[in-house]
TORKEDREN-668609 format. One line per field, with one value per residue (C-alpha): residue number from 1; residue in three letters; x negated, y negated, z negated. Coordinates in pm, whole numbers. Each point is the difference from the previous one (the first is absolute). Example, Ala and Ser with C-alpha at 12.3 -4.5 7.8 and 13.67 -1.06 7.14 Angstrom:
<pts>
k	(1|2)
r	(ala|ser)
x	(-1230|-137)
y	(450|-344)
z	(-780|66)
</pts>
This chain:
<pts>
k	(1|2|3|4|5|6|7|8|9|10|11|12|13|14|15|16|17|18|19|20|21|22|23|24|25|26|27|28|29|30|31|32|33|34|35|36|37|38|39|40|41|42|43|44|45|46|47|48|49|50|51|52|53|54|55|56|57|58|59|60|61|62|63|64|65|66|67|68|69|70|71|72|73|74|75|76|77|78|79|80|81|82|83|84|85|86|87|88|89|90|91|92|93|94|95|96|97|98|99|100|101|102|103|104|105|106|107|108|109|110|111|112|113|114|115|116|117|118|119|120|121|122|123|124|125|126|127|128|129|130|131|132|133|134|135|136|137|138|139|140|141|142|143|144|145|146|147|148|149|150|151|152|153|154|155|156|157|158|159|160|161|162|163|164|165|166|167|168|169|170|171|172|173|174|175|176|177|178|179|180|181|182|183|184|185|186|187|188|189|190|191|192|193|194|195|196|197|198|199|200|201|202|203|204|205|206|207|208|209|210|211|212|213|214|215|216|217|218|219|220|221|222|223|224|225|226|227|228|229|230|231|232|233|234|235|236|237|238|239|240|241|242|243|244|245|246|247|248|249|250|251|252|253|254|255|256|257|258|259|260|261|262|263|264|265|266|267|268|269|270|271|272|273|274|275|276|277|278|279|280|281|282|283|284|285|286|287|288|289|290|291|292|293|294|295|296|297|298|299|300|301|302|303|304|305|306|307|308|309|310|311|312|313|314|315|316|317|318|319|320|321|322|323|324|325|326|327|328|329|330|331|332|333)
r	(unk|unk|unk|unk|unk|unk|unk|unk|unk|unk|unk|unk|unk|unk|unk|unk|unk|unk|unk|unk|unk|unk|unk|unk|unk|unk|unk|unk|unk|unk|unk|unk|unk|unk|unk|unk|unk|unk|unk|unk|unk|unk|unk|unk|unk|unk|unk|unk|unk|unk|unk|unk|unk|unk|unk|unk|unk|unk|unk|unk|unk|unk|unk|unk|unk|unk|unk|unk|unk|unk|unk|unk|unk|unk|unk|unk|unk|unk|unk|unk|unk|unk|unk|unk|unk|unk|unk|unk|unk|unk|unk|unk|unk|unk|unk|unk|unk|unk|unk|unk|unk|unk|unk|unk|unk|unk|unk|unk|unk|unk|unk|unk|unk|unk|unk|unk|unk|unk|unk|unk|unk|unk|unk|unk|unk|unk|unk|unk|unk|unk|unk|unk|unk|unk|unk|unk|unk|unk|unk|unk|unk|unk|unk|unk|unk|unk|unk|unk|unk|unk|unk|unk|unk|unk|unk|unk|unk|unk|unk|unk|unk|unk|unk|unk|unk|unk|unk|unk|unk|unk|unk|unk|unk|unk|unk|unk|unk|unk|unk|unk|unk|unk|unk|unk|unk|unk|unk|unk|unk|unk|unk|unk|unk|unk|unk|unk|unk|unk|unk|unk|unk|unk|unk|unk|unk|unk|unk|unk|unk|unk|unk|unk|unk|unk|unk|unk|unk|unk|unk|unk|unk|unk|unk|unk|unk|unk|unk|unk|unk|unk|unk|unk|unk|unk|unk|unk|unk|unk|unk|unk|unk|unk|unk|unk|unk|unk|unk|unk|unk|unk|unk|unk|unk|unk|unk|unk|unk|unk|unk|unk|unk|unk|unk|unk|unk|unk|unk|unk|unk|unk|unk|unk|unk|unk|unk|unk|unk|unk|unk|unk|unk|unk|unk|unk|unk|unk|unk|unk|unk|unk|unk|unk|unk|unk|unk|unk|unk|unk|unk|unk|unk|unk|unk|unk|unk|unk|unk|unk|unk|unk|unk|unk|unk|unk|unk|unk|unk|unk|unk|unk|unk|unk|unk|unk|unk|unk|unk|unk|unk|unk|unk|unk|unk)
x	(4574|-229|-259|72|-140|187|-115|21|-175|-143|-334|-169|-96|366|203|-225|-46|82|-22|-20|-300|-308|-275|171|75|-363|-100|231|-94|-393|117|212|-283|-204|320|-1|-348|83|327|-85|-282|250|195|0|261|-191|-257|133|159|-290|-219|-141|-80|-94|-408|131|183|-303|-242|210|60|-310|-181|239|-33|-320|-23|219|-79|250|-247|-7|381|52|-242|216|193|109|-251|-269|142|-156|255|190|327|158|388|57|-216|-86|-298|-257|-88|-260|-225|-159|-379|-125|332|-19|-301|242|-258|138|327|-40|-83|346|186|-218|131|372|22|-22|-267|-139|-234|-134|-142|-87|170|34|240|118|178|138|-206|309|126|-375|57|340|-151|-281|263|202|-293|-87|379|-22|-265|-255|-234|-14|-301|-304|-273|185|-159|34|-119|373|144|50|171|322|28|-239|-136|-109|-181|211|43|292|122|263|107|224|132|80|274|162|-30|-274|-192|-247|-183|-211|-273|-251|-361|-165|320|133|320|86|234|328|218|230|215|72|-180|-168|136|-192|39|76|-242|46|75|-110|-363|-3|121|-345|-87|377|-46|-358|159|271|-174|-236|252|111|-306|-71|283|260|57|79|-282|128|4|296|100|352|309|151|-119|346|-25|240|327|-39|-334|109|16|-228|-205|-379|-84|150|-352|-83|298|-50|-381|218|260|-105|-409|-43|-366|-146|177|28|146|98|355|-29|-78|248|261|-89|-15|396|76|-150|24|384|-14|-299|191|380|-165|-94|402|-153|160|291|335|71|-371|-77|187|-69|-11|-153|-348|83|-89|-251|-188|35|-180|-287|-74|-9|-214|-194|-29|-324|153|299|-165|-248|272|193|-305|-103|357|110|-371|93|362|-135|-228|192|369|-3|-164|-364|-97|-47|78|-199|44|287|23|230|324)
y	(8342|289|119|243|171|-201|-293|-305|41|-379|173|34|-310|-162|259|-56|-391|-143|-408|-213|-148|-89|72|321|20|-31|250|237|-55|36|335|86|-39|251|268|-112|110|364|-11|-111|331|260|70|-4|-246|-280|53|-124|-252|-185|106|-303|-68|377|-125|-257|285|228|-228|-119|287|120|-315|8|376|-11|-302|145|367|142|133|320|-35|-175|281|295|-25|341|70|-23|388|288|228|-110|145|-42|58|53|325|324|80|-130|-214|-228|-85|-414|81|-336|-255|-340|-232|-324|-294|-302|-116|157|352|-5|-114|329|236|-169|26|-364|43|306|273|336|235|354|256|431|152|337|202|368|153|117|-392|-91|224|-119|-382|91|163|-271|-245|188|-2|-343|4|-117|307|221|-120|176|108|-6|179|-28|199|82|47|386|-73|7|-421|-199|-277|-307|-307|-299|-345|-228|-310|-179|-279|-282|-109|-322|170|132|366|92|326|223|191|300|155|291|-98|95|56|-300|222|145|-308|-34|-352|-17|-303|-75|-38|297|74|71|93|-307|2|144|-378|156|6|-362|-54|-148|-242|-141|-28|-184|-251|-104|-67|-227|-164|-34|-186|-161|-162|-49|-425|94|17|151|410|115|339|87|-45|340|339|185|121|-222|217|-175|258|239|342|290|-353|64|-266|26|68|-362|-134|151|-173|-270|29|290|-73|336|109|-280|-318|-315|-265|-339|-113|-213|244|221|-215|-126|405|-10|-218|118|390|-20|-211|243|314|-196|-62|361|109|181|-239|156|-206|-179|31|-380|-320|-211|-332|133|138|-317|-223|258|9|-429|-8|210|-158|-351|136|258|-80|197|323|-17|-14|257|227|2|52|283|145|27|165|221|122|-13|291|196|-99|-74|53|-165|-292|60|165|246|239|17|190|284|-15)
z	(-9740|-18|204|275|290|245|-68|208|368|-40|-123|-326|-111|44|-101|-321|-9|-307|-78|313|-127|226|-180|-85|369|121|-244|130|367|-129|-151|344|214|-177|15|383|55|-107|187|338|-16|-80|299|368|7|-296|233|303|-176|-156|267|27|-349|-64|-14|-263|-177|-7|-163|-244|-106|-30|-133|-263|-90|-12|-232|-247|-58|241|253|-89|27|359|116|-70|293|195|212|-215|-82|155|31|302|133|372|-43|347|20|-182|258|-246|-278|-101|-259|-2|12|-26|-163|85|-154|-111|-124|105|201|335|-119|-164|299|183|-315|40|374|86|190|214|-241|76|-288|0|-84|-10|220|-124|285|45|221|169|34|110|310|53|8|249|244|-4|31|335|89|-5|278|-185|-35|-241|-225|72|-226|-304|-306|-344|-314|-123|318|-53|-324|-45|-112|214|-131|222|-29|115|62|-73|172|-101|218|-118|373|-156|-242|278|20|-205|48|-152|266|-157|221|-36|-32|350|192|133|144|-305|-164|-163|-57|-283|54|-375|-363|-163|-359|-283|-321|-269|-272|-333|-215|-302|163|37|-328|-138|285|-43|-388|68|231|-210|-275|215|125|-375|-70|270|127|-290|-42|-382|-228|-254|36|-240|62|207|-126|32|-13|171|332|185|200|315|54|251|-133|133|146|75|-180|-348|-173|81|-95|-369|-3|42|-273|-201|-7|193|77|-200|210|-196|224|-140|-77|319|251|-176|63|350|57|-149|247|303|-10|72|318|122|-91|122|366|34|-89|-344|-264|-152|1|-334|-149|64|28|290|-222|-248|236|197|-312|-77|317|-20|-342|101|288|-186|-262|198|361|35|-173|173|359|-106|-167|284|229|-190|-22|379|53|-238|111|369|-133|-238|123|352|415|-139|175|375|324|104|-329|-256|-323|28|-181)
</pts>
């Protein structure tokens, strides 16, 4: 049986359960509980699921990033970019003036849209669309607002200080609400997440290559440090995939990365379930008993690297692969 991108709907960890052991078992639901963390922040509908746990998620997750060099990592969610794009209108764009300050557990539930935030931000604007807005502001019967100058407001692309609100509305119908600084009447709600642009992964290249090999060090069980077992790229790598250059640090030794044959091989054995529960695994590159007894041996010799592997992976393809963690801003496809 080989692994496919169907497989079963029963979820990852039992369409990949191998020996019915219980240690094994409780080392498996130890690793599960860190994959849950990331899961239950990634989606409007996690969110309300675990919505009572989502405090619980939050500062697990970040306790445990921070205490093993993946802060830098849990940080680079989507809204901490600063070029922000609203889908459902070509009246204006904005820049992120000021991105969100994330230093401990509730300043990452602000940047994910758990919880309410507002930032600043520049509004640029067509003059031509700026006088549009105010008409229909006074349409409205509000009042057209009065005493409205600004420096660039004879040129042909205004831009205009603003604040932004997003409001979670417990997970309901979140909404960002942008307004222009001094005019209370001048607003616009977008009733969805702004999109961004996904950063470039070969940027990040040197914090991933510093975490993993502290997390080599740090947390292997084995004391020995012999080096991997194989140098060949392994097939099951997605072709054209972001994150191929870290891959060959891992096999090949690319950009000086010396990892141990134990993290090598709990990285063998992990890489394909991460890659199968995003549909990116091509058919016939892996057998199922084969990772299963894999995936069972590293977690019996390597709990810590496993959990941590795993941990590092999903933060990884939620960056380069996927939405990003969140609700309130997605990377664009």
């Amino acid at each position: 049986m080989t692994i496919t991108q169907d497989y079963a709907s029963t979820g990852w960890l039992q369409a990949f359960m191998g020996a019915q052991d219980a240690l094994l078992q409780q080392s498996r639901l130890s690793t599960k509980k860190h994959i849950d963390w990331i899961d239950a922040l990634c989606s409007l509908t996690t969110i309300r699921e675990k919505r009572d746990s989502l405090d619980d998620c939050l500062t697990g997750l970040w306790d445990y990033a921070q205490a093993n060099e993946l802060g830098w990592l849990v940080k680079n969610v989507p809204a901490s970019q600063t070029d922000w794009v609203l889908p459902t209108t070509d009246d204006f764009t904005i820049e992120c003036r000021t991105p969100p300050i994330i230093s401990d557990a509730k300043t990452l539930g602000c940047a994910l849209g758990i919880y309410d935030w507002t930032t600043k931000v520049m509004l640029r604007i067509q003059r031509s669309e700026f006088a549009t807005w105010q008409r229909r502001v006074a349409r409205n019967g509000s009042g057209a607002p009065i005493g409205f100058t600004v420096a660039t407001s004879e040129a042909h692309m205004m831009e205009l200080d603003c604040s932004a609100t997003w409001t979670a509305n417990d997970w309901v119908d979140g909404t960002w609400r942008f307004a222009i600084d001094g005019q209370p009447l001048m607003t616009t709600t977008v009733e969805e997440p702004i999109q961004v642009v996904r950063p470039d992964a070969s940027k990040g290249i040197e914090s991933m290559l510093f975490s993993i090999m502290q997390a080599d060090s740090k947390l292997r069980n084995s004391k020995g440090n012999s080096g991997p077992t194989t140098s060949t790229i392994p097939a099951w790598i997605p072709a054209g995939d972001p994150l191929v250059p870290l891959h060959e640090g891992i096999y090949g030794g690319r950009n000086g990365l010396a990892v141990s044959r134990s993290f090598q091989s709990a990285w063998d054995a992990i890489w394909p379930v991460l890659y199968c529960r995003r549909k990116k695994l091509g058919r016939g590159h892996c057998e199922m008993k084969f990772i299963r007894s894999q995936l069972d041996q590293a977690i019996q010799t390597e709990p810590k690297l496993v959990t941590w592997i795993f941990v590092f992976g999903e933060l990884l393809c939620q960056t380069y692969l996927s939405d990003g963690l969140g609700i309130s801003a997605k990377y664009k496809v």
